[in-house]
C-alpha atoms as a printed R data frame, in Angstrom:
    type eleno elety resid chain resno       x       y       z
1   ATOM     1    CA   UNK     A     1   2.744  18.151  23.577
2   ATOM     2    CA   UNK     A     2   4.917  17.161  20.904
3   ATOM     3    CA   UNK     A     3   4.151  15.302  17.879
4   ATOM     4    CA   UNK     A     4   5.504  11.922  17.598
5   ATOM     5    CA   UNK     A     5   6.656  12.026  13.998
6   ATOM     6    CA   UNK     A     6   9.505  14.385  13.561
7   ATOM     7    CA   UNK     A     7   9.108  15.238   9.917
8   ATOM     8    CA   UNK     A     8   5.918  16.881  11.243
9   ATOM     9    CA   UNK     A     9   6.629  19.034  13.816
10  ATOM    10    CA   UNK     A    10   3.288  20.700  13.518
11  ATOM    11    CA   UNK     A    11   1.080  17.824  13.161
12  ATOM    12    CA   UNK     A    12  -1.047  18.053  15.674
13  ATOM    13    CA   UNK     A    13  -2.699  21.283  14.113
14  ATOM    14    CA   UNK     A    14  -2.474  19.303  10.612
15  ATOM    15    CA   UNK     A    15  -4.504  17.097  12.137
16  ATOM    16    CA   UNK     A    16  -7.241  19.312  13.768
17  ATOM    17    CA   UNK     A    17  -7.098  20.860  10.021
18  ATOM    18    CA   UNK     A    18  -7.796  17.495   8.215
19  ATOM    19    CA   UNK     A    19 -10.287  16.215  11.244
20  ATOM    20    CA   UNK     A    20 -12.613  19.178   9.842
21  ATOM    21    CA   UNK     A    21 -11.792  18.411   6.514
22  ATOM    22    CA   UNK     A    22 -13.554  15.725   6.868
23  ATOM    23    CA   UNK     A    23 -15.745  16.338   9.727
24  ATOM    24    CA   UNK     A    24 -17.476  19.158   8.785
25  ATOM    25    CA   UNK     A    25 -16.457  19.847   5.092
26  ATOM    26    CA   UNK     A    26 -16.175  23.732   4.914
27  ATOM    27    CA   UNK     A    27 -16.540  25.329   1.498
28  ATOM    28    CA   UNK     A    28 -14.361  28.743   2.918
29  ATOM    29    CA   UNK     A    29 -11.014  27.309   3.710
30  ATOM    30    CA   UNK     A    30  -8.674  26.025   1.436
31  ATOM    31    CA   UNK     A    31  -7.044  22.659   1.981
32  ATOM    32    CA   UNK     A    32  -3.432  21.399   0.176
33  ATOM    33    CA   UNK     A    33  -0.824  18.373   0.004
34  ATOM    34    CA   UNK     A    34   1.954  20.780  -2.063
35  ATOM    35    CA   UNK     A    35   4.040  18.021  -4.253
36  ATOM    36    CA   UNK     A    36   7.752  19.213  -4.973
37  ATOM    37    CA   UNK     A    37  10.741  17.610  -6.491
38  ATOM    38    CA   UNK     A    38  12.757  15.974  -4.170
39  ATOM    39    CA   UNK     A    39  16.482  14.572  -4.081
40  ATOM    40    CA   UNK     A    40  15.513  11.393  -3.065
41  ATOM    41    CA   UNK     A    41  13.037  10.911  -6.283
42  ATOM    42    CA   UNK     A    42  15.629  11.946  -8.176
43  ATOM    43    CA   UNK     A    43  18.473   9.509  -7.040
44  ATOM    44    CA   UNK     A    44  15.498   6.632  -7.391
45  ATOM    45    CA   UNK     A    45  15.264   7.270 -10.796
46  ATOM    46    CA   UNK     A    46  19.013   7.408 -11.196
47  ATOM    47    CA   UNK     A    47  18.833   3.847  -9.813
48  ATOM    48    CA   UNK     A    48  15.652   2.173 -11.059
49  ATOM    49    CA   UNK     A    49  14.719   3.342 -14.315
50  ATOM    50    CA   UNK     A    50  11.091   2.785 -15.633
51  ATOM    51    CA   UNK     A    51   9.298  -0.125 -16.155
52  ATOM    52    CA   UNK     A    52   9.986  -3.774 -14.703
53  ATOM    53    CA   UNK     A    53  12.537  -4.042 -12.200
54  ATOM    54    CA   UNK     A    54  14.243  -6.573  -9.490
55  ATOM    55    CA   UNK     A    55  12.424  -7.688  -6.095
56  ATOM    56    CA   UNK     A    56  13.132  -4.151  -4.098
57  ATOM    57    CA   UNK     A    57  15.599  -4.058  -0.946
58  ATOM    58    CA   UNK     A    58  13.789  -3.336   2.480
59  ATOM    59    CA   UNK     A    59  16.467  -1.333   3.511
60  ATOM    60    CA   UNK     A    60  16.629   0.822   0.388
61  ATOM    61    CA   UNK     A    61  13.017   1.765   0.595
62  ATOM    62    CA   UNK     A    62  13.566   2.658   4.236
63  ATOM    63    CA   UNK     A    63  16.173   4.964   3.486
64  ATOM    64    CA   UNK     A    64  14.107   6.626   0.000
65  ATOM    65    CA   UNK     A    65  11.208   7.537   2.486
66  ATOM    66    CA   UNK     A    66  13.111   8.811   5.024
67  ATOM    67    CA   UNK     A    67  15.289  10.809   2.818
68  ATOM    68    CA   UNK     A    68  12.283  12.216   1.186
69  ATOM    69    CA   UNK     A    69  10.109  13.276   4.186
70  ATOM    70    CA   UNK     A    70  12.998  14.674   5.509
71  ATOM    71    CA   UNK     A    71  13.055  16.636   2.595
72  ATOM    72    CA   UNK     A    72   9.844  17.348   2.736
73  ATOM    73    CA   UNK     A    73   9.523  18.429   6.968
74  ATOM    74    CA   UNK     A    74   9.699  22.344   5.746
75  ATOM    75    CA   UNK     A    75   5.621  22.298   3.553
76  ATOM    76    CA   UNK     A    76   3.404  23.817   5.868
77  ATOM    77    CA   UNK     A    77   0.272  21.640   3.734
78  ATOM    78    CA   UNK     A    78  -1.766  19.409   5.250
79  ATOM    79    CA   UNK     A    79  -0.481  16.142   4.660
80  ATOM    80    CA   UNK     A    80   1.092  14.063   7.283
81  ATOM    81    CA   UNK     A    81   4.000  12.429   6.269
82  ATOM    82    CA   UNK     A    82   3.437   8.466   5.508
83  ATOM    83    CA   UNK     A    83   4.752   5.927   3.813
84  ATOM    84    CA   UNK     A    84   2.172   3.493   1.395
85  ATOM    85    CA   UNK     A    85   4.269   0.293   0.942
86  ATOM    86    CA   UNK     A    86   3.517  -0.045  -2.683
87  ATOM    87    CA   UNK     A    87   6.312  -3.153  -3.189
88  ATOM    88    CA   UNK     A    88   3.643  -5.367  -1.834
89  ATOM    89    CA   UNK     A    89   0.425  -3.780  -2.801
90  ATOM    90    CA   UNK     A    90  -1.524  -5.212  -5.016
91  ATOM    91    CA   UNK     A    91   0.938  -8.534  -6.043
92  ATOM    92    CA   UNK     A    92   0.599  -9.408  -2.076
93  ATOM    93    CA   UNK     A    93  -2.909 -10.488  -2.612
94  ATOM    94    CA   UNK     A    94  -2.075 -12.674  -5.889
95  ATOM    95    CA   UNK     A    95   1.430 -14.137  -4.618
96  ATOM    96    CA   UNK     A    96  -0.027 -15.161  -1.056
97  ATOM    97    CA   UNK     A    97  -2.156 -17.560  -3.324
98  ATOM    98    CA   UNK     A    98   0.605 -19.043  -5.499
99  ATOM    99    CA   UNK     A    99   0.429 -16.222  -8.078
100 ATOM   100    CA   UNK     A   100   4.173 -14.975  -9.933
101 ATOM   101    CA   UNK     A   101   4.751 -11.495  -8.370
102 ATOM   102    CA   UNK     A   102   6.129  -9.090 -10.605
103 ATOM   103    CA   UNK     A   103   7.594  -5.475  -9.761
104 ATOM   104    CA   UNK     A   104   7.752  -2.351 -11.870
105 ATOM   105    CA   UNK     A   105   9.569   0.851 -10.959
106 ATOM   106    CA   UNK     A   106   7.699   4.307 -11.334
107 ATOM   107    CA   UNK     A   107  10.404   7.345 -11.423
108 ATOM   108    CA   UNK     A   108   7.553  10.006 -11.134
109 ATOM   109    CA   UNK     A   109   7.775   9.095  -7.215
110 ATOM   110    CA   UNK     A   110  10.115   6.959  -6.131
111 ATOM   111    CA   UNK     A   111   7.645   3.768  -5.667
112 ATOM   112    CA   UNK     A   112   7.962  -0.121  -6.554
113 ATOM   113    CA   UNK     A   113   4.756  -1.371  -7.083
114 ATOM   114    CA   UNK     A   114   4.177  -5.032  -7.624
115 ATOM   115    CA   UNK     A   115   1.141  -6.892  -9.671
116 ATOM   116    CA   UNK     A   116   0.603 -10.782 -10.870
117 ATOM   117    CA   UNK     A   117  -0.401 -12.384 -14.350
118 ATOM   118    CA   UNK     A   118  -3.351 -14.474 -13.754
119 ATOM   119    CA   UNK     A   119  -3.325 -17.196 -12.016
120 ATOM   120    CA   UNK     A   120  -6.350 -19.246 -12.972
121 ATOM   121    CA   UNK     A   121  -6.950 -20.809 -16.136
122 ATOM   122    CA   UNK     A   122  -9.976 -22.557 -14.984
123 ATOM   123    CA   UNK     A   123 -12.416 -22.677 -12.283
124 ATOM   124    CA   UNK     A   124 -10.858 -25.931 -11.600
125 ATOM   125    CA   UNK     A   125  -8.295 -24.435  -9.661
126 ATOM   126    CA   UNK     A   126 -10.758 -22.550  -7.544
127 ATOM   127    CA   UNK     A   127 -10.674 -25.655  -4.890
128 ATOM   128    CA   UNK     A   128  -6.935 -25.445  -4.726
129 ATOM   129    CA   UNK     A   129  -7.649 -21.781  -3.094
130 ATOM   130    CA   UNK     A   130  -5.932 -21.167   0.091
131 ATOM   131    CA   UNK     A   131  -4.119 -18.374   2.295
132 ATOM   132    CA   UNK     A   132  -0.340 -19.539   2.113
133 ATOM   133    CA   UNK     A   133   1.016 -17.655   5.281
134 ATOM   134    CA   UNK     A   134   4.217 -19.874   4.509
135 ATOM   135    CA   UNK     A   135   4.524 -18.446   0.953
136 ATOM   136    CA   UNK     A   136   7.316 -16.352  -0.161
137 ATOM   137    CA   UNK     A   137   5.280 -13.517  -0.392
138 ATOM   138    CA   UNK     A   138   3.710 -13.206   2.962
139 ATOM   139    CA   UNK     A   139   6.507 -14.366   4.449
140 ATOM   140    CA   UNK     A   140   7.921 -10.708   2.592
141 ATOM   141    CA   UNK     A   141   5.608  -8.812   4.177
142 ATOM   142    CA   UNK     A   142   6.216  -9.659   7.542
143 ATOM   143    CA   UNK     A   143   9.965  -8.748   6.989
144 ATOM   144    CA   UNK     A   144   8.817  -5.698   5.362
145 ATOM   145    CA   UNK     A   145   6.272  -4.716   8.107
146 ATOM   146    CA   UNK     A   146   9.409  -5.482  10.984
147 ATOM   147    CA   UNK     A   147  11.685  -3.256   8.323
148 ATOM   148    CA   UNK     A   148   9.392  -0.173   8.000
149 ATOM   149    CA   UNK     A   149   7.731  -0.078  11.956
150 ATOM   150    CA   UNK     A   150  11.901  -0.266  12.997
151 ATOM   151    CA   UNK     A   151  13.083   2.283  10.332
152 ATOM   152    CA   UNK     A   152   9.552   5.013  10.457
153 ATOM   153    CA   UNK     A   153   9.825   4.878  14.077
154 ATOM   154    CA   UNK     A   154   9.373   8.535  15.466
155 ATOM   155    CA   UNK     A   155   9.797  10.377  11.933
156 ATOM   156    CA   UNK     A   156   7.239   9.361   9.586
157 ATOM   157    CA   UNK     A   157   3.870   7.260   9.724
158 ATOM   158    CA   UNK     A   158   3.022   4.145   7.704
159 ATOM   159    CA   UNK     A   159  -0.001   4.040   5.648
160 ATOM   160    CA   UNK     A   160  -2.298   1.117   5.691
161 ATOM   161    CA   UNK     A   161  -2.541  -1.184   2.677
162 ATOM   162    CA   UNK     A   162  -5.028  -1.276   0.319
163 ATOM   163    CA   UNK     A   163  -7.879  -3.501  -0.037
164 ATOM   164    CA   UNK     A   164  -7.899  -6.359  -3.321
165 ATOM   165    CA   UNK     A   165 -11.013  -7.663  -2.636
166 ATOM   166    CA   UNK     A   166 -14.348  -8.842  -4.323
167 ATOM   167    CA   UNK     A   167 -13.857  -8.267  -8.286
168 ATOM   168    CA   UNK     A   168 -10.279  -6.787  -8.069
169 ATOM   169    CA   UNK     A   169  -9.307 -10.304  -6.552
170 ATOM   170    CA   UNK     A   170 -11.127 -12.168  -9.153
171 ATOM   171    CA   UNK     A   171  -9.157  -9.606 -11.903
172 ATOM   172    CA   UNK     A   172  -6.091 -10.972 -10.331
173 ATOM   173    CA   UNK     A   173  -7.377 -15.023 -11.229
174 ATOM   174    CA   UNK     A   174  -8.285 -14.367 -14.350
175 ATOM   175    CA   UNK     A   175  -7.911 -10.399 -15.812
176 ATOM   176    CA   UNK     A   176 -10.213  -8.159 -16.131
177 ATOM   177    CA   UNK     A   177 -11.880  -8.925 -19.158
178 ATOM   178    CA   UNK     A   178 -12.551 -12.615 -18.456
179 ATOM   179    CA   UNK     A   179 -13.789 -11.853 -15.489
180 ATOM   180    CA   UNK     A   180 -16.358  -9.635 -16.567
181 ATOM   181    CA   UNK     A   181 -17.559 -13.022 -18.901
182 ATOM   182    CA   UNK     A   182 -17.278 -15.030 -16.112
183 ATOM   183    CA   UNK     A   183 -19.588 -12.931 -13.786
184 ATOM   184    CA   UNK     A   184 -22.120 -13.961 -16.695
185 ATOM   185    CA   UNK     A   185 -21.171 -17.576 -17.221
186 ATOM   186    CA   UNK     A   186 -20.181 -18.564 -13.747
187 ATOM   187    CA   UNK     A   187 -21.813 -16.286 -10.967
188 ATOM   188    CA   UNK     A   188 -21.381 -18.776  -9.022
189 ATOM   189    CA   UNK     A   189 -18.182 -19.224  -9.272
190 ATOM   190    CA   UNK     A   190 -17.452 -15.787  -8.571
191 ATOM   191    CA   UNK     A   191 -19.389 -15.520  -6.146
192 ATOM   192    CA   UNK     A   192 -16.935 -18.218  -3.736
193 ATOM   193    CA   UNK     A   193 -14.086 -16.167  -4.963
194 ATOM   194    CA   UNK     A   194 -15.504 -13.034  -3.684
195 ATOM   195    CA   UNK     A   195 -16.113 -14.735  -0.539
196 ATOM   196    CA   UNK     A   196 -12.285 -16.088  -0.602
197 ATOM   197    CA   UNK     A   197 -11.092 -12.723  -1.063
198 ATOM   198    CA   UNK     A   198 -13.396 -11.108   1.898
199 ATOM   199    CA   UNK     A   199 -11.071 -13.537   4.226
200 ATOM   200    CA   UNK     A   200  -7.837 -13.143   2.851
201 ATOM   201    CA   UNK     A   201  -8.214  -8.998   2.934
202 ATOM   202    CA   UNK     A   202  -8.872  -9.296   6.479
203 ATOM   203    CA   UNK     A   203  -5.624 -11.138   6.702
204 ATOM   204    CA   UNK     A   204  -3.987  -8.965   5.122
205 ATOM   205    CA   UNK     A   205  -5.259  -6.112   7.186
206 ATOM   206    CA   UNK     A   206  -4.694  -7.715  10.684
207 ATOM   207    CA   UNK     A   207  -1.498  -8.508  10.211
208 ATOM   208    CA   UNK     A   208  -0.904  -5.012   9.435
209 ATOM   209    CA   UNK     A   209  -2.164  -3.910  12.188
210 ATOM   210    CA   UNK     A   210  -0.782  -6.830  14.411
211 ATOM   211    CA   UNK     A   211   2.584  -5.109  13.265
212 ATOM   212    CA   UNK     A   212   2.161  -1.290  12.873
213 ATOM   213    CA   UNK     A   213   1.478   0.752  15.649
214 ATOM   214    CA   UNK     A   214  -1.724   3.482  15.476
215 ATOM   215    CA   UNK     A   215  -1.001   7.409  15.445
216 ATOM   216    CA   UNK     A   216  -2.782   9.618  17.727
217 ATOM   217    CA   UNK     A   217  -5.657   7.134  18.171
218 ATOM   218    CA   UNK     A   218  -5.966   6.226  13.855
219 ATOM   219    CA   UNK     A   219  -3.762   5.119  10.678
220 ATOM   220    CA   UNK     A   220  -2.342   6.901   8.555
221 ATOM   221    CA   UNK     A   221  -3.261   6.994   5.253
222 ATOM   222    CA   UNK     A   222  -2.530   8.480   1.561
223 ATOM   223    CA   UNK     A   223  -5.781   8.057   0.358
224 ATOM   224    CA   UNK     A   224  -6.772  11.074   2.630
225 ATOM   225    CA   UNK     A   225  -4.903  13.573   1.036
């Protein structure tokens, strides 16, 4: 049977490779993701330098990770090819609750990863907390979910998103450091944030999955490799 991603022609025996990986652990094989300069990293850094840079285009991204699996179909390793939408990793969680969503360019791989200042400046605000699936930002996502799902479609998997919950949500009210201060002046406090954050990361994650279709039974996923 053929595999349905055609950067990765011999997946299904990456797969059986990877499944005991992490099955059975064996200490007398020898397991690899080979990394390799690409074109397409290098014509992203001809365009977005390092550092801060503009809301990314949907479209763009689409064609960066298809030009670089494609690149990448000929390493026999043991990755499967996937692509981690970094635009809206992290600054997804902070922006879908009224937080300014900033994005910064990385030329060592081609990504655009996005973060937020913080968004509290009291606990005040904490009753103001709510899921906006009308904001901006979610409202990004979905487009970016359609985007990637249309433009991956039978060459390369999507990873699933990462997880900003209990004290990495509360860094993104108030920064780290206060929010180490705050776990000792206002527990409880923290505590209802925590909670918050449990609910919107499973929002997060079933629209993702609402959206992007499972490979051979799982997700893929870069934190695997």
């Amino acid at each position: 049977m053929t595999f349905p991603l055609q950067y990765c022609p011999d997946g299904w025996q990456r797969l059986e490779r990877l499944r005991e990986l992490y099955e059975k652990r064996p200490q007398d094989k020898i397991y690899a993701h080979m990394e390799m300069a690409t074109e397409a990293v290098r014509r992203f850094a001809e365009l977005h330098p390092d550092g801060p840079t503009d809301c990314p285009d949907l479209d763009e991204r689409v064609t960066f990770w298809d030009a670089f699996f494609a690149e990448r179909c000929a390493v026999e390793d043991d990755s499967i090819p996937a692509a981690y939408l970094s635009e809206l990793d992290q600054g997804l969680y902070g922006g879908m609750v009224g937080g300014e969503v900033r994005f910064m360019a990385h030329t060592e791989n081609g990504w655009i990863s996005s973060m937020v200042p913080p968004i509290f400046k009291s606990w005040s605000d904490l009753a103001k907390l709510a899921i906006e699936h009308e904001s901006p930002w979610h409202q990004f996502y979905l487009r970016e979910l359609e985007t990637f799902r249309r433009g991956a479609q039978g060459r390369f998997g999507i990873s699933h998103f990462i997880l900003i919950d209990s004290l990495n949500f509360v860094f993104e009210l108030f920064g780290a450091t206060r929010t180490y201060m705050e776990l000792l002046d206002h527990p409880e406090y923290v505590h209802q944030a925590v909670d918050f954050a449990y609910q919107l990361n499973v929002d997060v994650q079933q629209t993702f999955f609402a959206a992007i279709p499972l490979l051979a039974g799982g997700t893929c996923s870069i934190m695997m490799e």
